[in-house]
Structures are given as structure tokens and as C-alpha cells.
C-alpha positions, 0 to 999 in steps of 0.5 A: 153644085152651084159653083160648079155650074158658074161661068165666072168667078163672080158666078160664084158663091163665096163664104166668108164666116160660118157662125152659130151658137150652141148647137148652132156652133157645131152645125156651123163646125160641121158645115165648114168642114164639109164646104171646104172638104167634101160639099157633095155631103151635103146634097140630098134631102136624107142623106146629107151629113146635117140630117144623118148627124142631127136626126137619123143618128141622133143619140140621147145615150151617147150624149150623156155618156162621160167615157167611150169605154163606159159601160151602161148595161 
């Protein structure tokens, strides 16, 4: 949004790197995929794709699962 607003180009917010490590790493992943394909997913305070991935969906299960297919019940 703050891009789309600029007057000019040097209005603008340019990323050059996006890092993390562990966790840090996939948020940083997930971070520039979205930036540079979709940044409207990240607007909204419980909806953007950062919270929806790390605390509304967050799974204890389907982290420790070894196979998509595995069957636990």
C-alpha cells in the first residue's frame, strides 16, 4: 500500500534481502513470495498470511508427521 501511494520513485520502499534463521528463515521465505507476488496478503491484523501461517493454523501434528499419507488414528 505505501508503494502504491508513492508520488515517485524514491517515495518508494525497495527490499533488497530478506533473511532469517530457523523459523526466521521460512518467515523471511514466506515473506518474499508474498512481496513479490501477492503483498495484499499481508495487510490485516488476523488475516494476513504470517498470522493465518504461524498461530491460526499452527499444527503441533502436522509438523511431527514423516509422510502426507501417514495415518495416525
Amino acid at each position: 500500500m505505501y508503494n502504491e501511494a508513492a508520488t515517485s520513485g524514491n517515495d518508494k520502499i525497495f527490499v533488497d534481502v530478506v533473511t532469517g534463521a530457523s523459523a526466521g528463515g521460512m518467515t523471511a521465505a514466506m515473506v518474499a513470495q508474498r512481496l513479490m507476488y501477492d503483498a495484499a496478503a499481508l495487510e490485516g491484523e488476523f488475516t494476513n498470511s504470517l498470522y493465518q501461517a504461524w498461530v491460526e493454523r499452527i499444527s503441533l501434528l502436522g509438523l511431527v508427521k514423516m509422510r502426507w499419507q501417514e495415518n495416525w488414528f
